[in-house]
N, C-alpha and C positions, 0 to 999 in steps of 0.2 A: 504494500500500500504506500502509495508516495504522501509527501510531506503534505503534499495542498489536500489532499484529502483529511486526513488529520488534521488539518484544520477547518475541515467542514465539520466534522462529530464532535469537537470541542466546543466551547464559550459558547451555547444557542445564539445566535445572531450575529454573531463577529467573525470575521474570517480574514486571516493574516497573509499577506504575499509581501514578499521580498521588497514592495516599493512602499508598501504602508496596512492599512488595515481599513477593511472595510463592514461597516455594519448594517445589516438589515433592519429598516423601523418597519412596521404595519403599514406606513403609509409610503412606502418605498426605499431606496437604496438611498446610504449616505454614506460618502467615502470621504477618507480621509488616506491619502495620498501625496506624496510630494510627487509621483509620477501620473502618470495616464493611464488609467484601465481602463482597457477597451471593454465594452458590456453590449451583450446581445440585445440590442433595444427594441426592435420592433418582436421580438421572441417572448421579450420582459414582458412586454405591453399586452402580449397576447396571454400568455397564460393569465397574470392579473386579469385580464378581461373575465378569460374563461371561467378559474377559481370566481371572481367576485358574483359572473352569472350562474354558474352552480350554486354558493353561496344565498343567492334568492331567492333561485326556488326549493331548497331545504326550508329555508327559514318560513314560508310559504306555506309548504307541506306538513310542519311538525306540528303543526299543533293539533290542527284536525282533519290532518289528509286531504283535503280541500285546499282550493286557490281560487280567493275571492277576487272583485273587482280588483281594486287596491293592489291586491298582493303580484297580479298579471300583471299589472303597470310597472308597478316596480322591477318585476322580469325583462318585462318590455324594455323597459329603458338601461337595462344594466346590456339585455341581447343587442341592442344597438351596436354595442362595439364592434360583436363579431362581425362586422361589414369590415371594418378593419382589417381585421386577420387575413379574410380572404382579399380585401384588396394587396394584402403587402405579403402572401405566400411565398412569392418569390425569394424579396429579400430573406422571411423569416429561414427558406429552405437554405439559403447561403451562409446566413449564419451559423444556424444549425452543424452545416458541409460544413464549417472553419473555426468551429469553437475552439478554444483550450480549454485545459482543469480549469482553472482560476473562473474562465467565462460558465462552465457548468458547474464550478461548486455554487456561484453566486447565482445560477437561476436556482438551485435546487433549495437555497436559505430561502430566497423569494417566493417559492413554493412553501416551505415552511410557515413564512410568516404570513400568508397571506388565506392558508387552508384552515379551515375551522368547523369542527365538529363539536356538538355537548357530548360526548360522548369522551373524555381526554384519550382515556386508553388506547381507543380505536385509530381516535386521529395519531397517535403517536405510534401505531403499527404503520399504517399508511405514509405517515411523514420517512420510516427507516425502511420501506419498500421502495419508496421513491428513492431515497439514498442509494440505495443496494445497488435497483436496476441503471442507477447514474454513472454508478462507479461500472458497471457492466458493461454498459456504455463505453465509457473512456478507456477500459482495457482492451475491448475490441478495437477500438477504433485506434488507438494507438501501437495494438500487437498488428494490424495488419499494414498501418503506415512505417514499420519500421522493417 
């Protein structure tokens, strides 16, 4: 396991590289840097989209399985985004094809901070799923570029 990973499963929300440290808030990324970190941006924007639209219609659903007026509106306007996504697939696919560690440990905290279940347990199975398969990711992907 390389180092950048190791600093993905430490300090919840902070992730250290060589040029500075970067922290994950709720309401998005805040780096502190004396360098440049390149970040998957339009990749960022889309998962946040998709997490914050899943997030609604959960919220929507829990109480009484049902989705009132209200609660579709609110779907509504958080699905708006995904016009997004699919307008900038390309770019997102590019990013994706060019990431580093460093660019995927920092979507996978943005996953982290932004996924939310009442249920803690559960969410923190799914948050160290998504770790796993990240890192599964990155070894393939750099056992086959080497």
């Amino acid at each position: 396991m390389s180092l950048t990973w190791l600093n993905c499963l430490w300090p919840p929300g902070y992730f250290m590289t060589s040029g500075g440290t970067v922290k994950i808030l709720p309401i998005g990324l805040k780096i502190y840097s004396p360098i440049k970190i390149s970040i998957m941006e339009q990749t960022t924007k889309a998962l946040v989209t998709l997490i914050e639209t899943g997030n609604a219609v959960i919220n929507a659903i829990q109480d009484d399985n049902k989705v009132d007026f209200k609660e579709s509106m609110q779907i509504s306007i958080k699905a708006l985004g995904l016009i997004g996504i699919f307008k900038n697939l390309g770019k997102i696919k590019e990013e994706l094809k060019n990431r580093t560690q460093e660019e995927m440990c920092l979507l996978v905290e943005t996953f982290k901070a932004k996924f939310d279940l009442k249920n803690d347990d559960a969410e923190q199975k799914v948050e160290q799923g998504i770790e796993v398969l990240a890192q599964l990711v990155m070894m393939l992907h750099f056992t086959k570029a080497a």
